[in-house]
MDTraj code that builds the backbone (N, CA, C; nanometers):
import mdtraj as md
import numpy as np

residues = "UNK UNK UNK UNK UNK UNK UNK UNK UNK UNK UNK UNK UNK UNK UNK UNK UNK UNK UNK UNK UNK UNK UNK UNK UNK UNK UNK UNK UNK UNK UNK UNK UNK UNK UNK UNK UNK UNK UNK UNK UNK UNK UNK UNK UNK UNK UNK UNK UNK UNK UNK UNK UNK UNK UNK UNK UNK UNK UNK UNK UNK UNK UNK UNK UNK UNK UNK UNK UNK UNK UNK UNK UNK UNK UNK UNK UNK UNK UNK UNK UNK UNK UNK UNK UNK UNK UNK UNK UNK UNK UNK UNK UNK UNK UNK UNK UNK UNK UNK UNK UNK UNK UNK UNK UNK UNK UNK UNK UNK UNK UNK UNK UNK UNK UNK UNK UNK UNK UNK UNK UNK UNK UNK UNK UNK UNK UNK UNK UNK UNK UNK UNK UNK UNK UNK UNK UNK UNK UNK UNK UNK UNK UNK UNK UNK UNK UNK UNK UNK UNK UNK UNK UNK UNK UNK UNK UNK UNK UNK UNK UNK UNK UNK UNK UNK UNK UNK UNK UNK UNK UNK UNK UNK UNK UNK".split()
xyz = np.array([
    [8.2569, 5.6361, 14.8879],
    [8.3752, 5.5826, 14.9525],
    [8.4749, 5.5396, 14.8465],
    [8.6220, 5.5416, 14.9018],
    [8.6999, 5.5214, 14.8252],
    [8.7614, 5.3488, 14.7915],
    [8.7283, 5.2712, 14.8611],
    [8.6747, 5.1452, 14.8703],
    [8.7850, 5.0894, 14.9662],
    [8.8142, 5.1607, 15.0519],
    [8.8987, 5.1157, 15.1942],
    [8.8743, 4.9974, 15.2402],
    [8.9263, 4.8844, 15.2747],
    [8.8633, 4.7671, 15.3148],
    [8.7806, 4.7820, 15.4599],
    [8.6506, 4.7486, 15.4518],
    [8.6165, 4.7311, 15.5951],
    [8.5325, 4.8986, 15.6517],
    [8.6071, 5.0072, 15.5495],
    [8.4978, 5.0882, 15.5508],
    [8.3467, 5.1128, 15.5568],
    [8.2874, 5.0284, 15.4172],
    [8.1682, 5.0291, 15.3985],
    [8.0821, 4.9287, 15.5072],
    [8.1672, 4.8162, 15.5532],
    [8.0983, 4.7726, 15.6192],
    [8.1053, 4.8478, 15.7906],
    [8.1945, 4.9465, 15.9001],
    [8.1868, 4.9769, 15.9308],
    [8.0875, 5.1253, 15.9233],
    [8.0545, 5.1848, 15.8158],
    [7.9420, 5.2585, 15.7660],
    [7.7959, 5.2089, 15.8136],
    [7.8212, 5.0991, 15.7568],
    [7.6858, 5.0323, 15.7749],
    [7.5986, 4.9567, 15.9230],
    [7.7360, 4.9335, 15.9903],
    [7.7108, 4.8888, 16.0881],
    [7.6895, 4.9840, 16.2205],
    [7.7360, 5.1319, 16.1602],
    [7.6684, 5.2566, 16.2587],
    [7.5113, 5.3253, 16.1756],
    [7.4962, 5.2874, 16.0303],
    [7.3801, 5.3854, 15.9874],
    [7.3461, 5.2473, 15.9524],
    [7.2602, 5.1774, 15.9848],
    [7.2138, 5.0646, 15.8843],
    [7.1247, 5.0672, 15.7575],
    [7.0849, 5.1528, 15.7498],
    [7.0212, 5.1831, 15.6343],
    [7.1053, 5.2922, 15.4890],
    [7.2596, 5.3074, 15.5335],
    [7.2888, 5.3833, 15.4305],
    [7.3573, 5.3061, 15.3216],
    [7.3241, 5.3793, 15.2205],
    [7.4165, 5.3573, 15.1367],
    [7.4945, 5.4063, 15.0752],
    [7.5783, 5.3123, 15.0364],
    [7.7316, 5.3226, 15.0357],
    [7.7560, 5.3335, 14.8710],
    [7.7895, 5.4698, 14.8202],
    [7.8440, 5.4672, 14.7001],
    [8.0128, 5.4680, 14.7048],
    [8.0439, 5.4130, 14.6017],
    [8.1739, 5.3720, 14.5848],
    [8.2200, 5.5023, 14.4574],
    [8.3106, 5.5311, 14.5058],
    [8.3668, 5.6347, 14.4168],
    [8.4264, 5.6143, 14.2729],
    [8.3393, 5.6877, 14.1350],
    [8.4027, 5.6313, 14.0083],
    [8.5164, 5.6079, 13.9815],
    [8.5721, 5.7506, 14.0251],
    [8.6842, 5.8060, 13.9539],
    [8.7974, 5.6900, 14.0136],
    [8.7736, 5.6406, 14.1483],
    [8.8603, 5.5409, 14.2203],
    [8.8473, 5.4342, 14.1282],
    [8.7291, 5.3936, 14.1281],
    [8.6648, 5.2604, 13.9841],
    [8.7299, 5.2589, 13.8903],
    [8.7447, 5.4406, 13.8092],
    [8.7783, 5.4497, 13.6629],
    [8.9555, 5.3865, 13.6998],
    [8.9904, 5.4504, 13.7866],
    [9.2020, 5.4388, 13.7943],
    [9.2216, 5.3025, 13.8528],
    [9.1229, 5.2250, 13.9122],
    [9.1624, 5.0900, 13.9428],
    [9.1463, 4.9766, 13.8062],
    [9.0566, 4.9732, 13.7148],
    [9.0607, 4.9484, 13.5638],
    [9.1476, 4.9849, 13.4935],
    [9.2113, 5.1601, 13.4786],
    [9.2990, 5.1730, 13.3783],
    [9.4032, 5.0849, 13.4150],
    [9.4310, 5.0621, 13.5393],
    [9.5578, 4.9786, 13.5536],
    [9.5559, 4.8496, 13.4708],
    [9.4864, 4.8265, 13.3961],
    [9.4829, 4.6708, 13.3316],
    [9.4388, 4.7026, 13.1522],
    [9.4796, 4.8781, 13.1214],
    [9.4814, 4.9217, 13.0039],
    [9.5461, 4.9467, 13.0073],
    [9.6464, 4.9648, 12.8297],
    [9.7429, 5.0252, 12.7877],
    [9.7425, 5.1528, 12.7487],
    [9.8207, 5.2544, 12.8177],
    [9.8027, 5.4274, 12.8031],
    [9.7298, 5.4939, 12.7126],
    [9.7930, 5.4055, 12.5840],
    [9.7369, 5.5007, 12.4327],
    [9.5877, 5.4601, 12.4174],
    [9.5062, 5.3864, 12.4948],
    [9.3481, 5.3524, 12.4986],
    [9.3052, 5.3811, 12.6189],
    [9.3719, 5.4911, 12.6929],
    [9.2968, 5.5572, 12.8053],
    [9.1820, 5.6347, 12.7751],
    [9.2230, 5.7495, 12.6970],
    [9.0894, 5.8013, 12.6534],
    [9.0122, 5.7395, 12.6123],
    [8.9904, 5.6319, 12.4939],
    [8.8880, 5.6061, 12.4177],
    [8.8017, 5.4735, 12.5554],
    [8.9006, 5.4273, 12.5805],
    [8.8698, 5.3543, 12.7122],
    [8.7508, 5.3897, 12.8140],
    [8.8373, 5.5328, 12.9196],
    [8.7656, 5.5812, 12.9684],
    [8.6157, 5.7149, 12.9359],
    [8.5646, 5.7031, 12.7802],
    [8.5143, 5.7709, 12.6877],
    [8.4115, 5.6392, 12.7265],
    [8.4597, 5.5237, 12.6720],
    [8.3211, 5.3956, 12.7133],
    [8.2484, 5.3819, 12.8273],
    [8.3789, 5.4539, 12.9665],
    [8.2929, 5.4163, 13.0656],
    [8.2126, 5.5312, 13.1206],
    [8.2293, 5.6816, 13.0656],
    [8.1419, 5.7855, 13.0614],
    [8.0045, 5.7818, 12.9895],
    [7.9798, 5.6502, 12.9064],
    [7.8541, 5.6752, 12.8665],
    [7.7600, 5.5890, 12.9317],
    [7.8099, 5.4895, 13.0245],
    [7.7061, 5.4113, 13.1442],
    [7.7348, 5.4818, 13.2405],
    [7.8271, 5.5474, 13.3166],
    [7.7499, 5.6117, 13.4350],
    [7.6912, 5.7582, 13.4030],
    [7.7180, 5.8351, 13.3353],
    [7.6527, 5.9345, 13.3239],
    [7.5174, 5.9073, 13.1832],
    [7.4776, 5.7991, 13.1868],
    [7.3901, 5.7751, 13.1541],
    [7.2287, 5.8293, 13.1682],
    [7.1467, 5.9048, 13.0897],
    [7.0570, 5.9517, 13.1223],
    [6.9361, 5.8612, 13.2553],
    [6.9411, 5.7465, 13.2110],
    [6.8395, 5.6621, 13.3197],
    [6.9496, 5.4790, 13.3128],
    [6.8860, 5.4090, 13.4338],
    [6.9558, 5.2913, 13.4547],
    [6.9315, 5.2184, 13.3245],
    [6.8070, 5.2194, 13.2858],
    [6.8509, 5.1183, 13.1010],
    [6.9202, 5.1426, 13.0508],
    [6.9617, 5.2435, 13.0114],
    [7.0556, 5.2887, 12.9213],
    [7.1768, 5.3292, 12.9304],
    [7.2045, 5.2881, 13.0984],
    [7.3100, 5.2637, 13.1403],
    [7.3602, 5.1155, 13.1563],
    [7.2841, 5.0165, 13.1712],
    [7.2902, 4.8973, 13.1321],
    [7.3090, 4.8716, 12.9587],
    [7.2186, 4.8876, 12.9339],
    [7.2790, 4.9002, 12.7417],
    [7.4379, 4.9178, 12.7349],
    [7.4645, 5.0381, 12.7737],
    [7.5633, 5.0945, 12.7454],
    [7.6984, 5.0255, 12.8209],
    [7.6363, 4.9730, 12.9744],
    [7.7655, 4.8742, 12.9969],
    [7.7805, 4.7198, 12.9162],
    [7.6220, 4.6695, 12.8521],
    [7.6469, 4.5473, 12.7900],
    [7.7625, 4.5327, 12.6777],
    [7.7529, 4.6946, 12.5984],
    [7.8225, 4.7609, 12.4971],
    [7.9806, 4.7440, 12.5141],
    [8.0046, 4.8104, 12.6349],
    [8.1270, 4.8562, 12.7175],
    [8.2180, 4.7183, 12.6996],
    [8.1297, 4.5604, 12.7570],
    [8.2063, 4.4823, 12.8018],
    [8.2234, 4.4324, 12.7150],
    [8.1707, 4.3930, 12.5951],
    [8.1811, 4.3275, 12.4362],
    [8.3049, 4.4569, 12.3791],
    [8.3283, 4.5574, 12.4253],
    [8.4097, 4.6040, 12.3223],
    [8.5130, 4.6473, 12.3595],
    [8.5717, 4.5783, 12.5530],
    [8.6951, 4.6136, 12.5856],
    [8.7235, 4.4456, 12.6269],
    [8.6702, 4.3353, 12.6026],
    [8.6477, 4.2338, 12.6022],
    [8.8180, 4.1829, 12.6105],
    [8.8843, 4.2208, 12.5274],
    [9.0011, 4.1727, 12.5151],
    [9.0771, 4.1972, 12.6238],
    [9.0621, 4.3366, 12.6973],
    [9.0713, 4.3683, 12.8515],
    [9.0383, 4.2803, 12.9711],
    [9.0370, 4.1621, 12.9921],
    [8.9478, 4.1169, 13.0969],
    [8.9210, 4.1721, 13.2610],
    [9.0542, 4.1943, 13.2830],
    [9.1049, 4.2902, 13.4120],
    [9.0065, 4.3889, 13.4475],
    [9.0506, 4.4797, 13.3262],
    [8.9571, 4.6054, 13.2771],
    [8.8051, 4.6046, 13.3380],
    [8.7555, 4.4573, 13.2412],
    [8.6043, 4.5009, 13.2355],
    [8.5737, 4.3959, 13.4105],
    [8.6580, 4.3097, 13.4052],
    [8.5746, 4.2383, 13.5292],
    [8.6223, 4.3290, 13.6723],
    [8.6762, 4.4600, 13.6774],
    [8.6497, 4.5806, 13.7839],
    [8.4969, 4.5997, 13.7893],
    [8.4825, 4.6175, 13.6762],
    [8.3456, 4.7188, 13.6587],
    [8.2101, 4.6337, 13.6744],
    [8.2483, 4.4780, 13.6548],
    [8.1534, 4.4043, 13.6643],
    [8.1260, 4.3642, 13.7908],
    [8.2375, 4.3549, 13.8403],
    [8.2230, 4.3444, 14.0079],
    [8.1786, 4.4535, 14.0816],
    [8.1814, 4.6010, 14.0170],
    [8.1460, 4.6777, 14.1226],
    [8.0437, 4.7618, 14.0304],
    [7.9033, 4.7104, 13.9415],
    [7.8583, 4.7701, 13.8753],
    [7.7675, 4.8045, 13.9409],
    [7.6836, 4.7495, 14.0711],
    [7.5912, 4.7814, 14.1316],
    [7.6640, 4.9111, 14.1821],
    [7.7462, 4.9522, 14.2197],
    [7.7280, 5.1259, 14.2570],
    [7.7096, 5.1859, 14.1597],
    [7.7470, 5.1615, 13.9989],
    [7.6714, 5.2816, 13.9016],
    [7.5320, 5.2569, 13.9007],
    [7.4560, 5.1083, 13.9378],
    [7.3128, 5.1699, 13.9402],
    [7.2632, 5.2028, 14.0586],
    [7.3485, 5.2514, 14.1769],
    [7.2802, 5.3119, 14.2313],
    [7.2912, 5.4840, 14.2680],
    [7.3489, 5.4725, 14.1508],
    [7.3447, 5.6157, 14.1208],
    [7.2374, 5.6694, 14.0797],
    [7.1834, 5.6040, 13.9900],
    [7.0597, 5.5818, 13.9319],
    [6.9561, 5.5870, 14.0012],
    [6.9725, 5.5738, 14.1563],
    [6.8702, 5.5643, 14.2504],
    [6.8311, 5.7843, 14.2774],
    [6.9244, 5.8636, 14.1961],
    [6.8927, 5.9445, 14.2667],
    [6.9021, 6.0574, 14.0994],
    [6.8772, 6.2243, 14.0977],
    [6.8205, 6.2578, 14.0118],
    [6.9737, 6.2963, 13.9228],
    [6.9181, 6.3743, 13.7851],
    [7.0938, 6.3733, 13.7553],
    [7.1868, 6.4542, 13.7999],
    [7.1075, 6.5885, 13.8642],
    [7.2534, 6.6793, 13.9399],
    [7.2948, 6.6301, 14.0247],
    [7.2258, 6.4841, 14.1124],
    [7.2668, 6.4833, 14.2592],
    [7.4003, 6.4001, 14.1982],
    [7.3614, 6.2927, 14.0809],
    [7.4573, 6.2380, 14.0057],
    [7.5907, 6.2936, 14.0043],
    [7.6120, 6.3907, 13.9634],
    [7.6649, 6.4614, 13.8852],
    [7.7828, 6.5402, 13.9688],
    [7.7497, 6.5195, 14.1339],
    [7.8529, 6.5275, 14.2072],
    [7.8217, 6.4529, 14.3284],
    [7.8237, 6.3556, 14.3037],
    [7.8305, 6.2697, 14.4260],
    [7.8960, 6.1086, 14.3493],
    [7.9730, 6.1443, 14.2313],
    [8.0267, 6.0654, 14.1673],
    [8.1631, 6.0012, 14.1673],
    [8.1963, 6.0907, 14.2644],
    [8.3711, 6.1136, 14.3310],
    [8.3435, 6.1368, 14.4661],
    [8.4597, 6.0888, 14.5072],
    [8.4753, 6.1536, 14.6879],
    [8.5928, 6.2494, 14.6884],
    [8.6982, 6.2942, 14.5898],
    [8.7612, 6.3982, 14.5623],
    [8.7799, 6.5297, 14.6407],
    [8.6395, 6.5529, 14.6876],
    [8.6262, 6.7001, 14.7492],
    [8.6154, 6.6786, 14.8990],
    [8.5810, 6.5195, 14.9842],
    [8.5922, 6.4531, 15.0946],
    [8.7614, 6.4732, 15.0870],
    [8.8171, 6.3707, 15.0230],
    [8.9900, 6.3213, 15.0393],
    [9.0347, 6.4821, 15.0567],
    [8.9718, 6.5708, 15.0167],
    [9.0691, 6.6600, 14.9761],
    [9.0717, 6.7451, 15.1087],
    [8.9618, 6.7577, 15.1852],
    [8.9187, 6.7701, 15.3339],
    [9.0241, 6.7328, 15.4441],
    [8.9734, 6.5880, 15.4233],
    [9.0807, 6.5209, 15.5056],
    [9.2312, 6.5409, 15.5244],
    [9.2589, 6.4963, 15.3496],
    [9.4287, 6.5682, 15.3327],
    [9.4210, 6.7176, 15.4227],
    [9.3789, 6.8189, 15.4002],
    [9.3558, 6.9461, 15.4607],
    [9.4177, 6.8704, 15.5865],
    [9.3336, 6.8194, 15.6627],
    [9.3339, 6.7865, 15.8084],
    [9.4557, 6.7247, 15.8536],
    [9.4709, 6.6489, 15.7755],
    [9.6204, 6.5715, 15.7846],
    [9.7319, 6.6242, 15.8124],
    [9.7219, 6.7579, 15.7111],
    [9.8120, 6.8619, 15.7354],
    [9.8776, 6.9268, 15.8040],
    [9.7709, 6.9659, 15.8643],
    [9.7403, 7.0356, 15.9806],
    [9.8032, 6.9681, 16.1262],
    [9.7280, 6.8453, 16.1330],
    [9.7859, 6.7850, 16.2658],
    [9.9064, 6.7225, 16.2924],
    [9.9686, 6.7072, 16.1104],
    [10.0953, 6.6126, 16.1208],
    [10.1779, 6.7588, 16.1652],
    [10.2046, 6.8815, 16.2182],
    [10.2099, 6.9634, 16.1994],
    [10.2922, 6.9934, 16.3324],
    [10.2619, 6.9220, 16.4593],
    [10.3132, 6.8686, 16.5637],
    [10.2354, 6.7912, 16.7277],
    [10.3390, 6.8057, 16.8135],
    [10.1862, 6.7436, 16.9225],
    [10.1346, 6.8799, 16.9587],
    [10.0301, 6.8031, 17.0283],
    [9.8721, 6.9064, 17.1092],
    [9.8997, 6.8664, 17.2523],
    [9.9155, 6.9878, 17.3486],
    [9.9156, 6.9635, 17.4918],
    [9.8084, 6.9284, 17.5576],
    [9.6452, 6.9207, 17.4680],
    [9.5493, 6.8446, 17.5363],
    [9.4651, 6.8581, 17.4013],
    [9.3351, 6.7147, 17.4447],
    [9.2772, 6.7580, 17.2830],
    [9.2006, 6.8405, 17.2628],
    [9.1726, 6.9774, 17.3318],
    [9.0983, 7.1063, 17.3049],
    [9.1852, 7.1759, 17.2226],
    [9.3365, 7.1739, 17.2323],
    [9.4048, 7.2355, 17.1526],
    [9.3870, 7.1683, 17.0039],
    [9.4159, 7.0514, 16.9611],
    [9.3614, 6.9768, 16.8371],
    [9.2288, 6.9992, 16.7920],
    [9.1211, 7.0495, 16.8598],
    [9.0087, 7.1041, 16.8026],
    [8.9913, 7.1918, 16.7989],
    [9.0734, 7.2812, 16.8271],
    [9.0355, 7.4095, 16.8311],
    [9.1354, 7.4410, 16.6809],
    [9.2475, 7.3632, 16.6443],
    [9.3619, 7.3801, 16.5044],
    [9.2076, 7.3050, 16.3768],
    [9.1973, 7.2133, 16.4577],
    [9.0904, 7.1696, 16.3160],
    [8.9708, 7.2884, 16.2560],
    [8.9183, 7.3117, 16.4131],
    [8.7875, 7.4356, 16.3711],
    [8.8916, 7.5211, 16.2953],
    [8.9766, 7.6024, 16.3235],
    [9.0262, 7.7013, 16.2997],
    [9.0676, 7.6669, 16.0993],
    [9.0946, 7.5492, 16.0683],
    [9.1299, 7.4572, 15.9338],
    [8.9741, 7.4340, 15.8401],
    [8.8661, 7.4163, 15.9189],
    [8.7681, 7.4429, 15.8850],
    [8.6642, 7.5770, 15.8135],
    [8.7507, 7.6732, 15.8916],
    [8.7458, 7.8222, 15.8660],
    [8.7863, 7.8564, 15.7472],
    [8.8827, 7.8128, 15.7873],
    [8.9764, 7.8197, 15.6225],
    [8.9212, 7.8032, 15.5463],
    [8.8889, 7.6561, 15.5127],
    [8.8283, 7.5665, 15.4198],
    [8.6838, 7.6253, 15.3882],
    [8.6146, 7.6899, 15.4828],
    [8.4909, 7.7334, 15.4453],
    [8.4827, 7.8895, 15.3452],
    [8.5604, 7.9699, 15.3959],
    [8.6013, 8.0908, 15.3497],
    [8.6621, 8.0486, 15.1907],
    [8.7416, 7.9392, 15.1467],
    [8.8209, 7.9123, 15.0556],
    [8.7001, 7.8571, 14.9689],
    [8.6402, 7.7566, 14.9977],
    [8.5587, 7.6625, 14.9288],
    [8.3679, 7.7588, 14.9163],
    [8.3513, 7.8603, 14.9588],
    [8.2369, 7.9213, 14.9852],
    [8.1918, 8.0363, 14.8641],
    [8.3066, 8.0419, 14.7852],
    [8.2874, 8.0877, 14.7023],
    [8.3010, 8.0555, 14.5459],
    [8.2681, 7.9196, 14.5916],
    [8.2691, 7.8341, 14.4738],
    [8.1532, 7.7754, 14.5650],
    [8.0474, 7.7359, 14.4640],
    [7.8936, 7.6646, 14.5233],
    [7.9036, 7.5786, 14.4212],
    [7.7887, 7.4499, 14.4888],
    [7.8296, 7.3395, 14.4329],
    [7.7101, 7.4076, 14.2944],
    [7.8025, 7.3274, 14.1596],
    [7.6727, 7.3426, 14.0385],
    [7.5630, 7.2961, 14.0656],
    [7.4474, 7.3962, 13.9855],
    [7.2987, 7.3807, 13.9793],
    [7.2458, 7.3271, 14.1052],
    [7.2913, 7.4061, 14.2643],
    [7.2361, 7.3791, 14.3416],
    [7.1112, 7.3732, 14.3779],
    [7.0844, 7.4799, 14.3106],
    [6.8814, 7.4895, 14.3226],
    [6.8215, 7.3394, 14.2336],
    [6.8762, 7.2817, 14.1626],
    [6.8368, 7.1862, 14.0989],
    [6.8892, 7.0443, 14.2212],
    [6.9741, 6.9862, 14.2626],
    [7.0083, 6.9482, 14.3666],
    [6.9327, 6.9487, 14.4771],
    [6.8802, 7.0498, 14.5284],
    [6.8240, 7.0606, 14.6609],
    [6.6927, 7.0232, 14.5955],
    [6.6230, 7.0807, 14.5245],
    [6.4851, 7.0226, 14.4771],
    [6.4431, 6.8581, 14.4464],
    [6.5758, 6.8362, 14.4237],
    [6.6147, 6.6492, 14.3416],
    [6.5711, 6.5988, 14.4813],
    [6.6492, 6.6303, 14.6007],
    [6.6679, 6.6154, 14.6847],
    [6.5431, 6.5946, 14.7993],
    [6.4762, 6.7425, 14.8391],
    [6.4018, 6.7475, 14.8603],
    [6.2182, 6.7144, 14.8361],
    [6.2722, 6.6322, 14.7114],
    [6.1210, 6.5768, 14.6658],
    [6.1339, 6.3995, 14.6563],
    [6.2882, 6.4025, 14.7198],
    [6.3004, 6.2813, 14.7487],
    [6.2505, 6.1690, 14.8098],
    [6.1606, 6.1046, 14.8694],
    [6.1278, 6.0470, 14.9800],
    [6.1865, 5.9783, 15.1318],
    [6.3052, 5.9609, 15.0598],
    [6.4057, 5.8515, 15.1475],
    [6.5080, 6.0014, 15.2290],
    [6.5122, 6.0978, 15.1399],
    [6.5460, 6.2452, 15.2464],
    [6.4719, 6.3434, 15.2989],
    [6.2967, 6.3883, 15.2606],
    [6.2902, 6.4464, 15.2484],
    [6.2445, 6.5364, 15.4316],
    [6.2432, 6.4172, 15.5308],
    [6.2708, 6.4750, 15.6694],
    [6.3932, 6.5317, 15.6950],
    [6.4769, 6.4530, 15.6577],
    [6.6261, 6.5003, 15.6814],
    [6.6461, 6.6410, 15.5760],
    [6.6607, 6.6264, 15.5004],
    [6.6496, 6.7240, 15.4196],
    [6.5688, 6.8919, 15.4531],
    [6.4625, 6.8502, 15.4695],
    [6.3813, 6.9612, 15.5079],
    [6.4207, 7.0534, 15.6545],
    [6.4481, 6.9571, 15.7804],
    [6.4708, 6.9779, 15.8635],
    [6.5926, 7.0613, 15.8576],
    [6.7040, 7.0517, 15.7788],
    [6.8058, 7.1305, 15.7917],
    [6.7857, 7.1961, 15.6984],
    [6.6968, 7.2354, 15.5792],
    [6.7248, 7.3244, 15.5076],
    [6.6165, 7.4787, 15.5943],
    [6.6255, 7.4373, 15.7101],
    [6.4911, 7.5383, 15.7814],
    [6.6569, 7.6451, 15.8552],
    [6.7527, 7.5861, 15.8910],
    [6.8266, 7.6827, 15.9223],
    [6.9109, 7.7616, 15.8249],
])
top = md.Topology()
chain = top.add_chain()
for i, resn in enumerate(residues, 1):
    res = top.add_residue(resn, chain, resSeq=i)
    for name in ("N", "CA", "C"):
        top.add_atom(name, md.element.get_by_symbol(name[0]), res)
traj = md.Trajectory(xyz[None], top)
């Protein structure tokens, strides 16, 4: 999630058991705002080595690191301190699943799609509005289908030997 107010807790209050990752890249651009341009890179270079961190220690190391050495930042680092429990629970899962489920980018970008579409004009009933979305969906599938997500076979296995998915998981990977 992109940290919408009232989102995560409406999430939760239809799946009670999910969880709610918070999107980096939203994390990374709500921090730069409290850096100065010419220490963006080296900046955001610090905060690539705790979340893409091989395991949660050493993603902890690496944020103890982070906050001693943008310290002079306070803005900066107290984002990340407030919302550090979503990088370890990234950690809760293997590194390809990591590795794109780190952004919601390819969600927003869905939606925008959709947005598009309907700001587009009115619908004389709402079969006509679902039938413009399926038809936007088509699109999107034909467009996006030939690009597969990386190291999917590695993903689905992460996945599937998961415990906390591996009904859900299994069950739909049968169709």
């Amino acid at each position: 999630m992109d940290g919408v107010s009232g989102l995560e807790d409406g999430a939760k209050s239809i799946f009670p058991n999910v969880i709610v990752q918070r999107c980096i890249v939203h994390l990374i651009r709500n921090s730069l705002k409290y850096i100065p341009s010419k220490f963006y890179k080296s900046f955001t270079s610090s905060i690539k080595k705790f979340y893409t961190a091989p395991n949660l220690k050493t993603a902890q190391s690496e944020f103890e690191l982070f906050k001693v050495a943008w310290s002079q930042y306070p803005g900066a680092v107290s984002v990340w301190k407030r919302k550090f429990h979503f990088v370890e629970q990234l950690f809760y899962f293997g590194s390809a699943v990591r590795k794109i489920m780190y952004t919601t980018n390819p969600i927003e970008s869905v939606n925008s799609s959709f947005r598009k579409v309907v700001k587009k004009g009115a619908f004389p009933n709402e079969k006509a509005l679902f039938k413009l979305i399926f038809l936007r969906i088509n699109e999107l599938y034909s467009k996006w289908n030939s690009r597969p997500v990386p190291n999917w076979a590695l993903v689905r296995n992460q996945l599937d030997t998961d415990p906390r998915f591996q009904s859900r998981f299994r069950y739909f990977s049968d169709f």
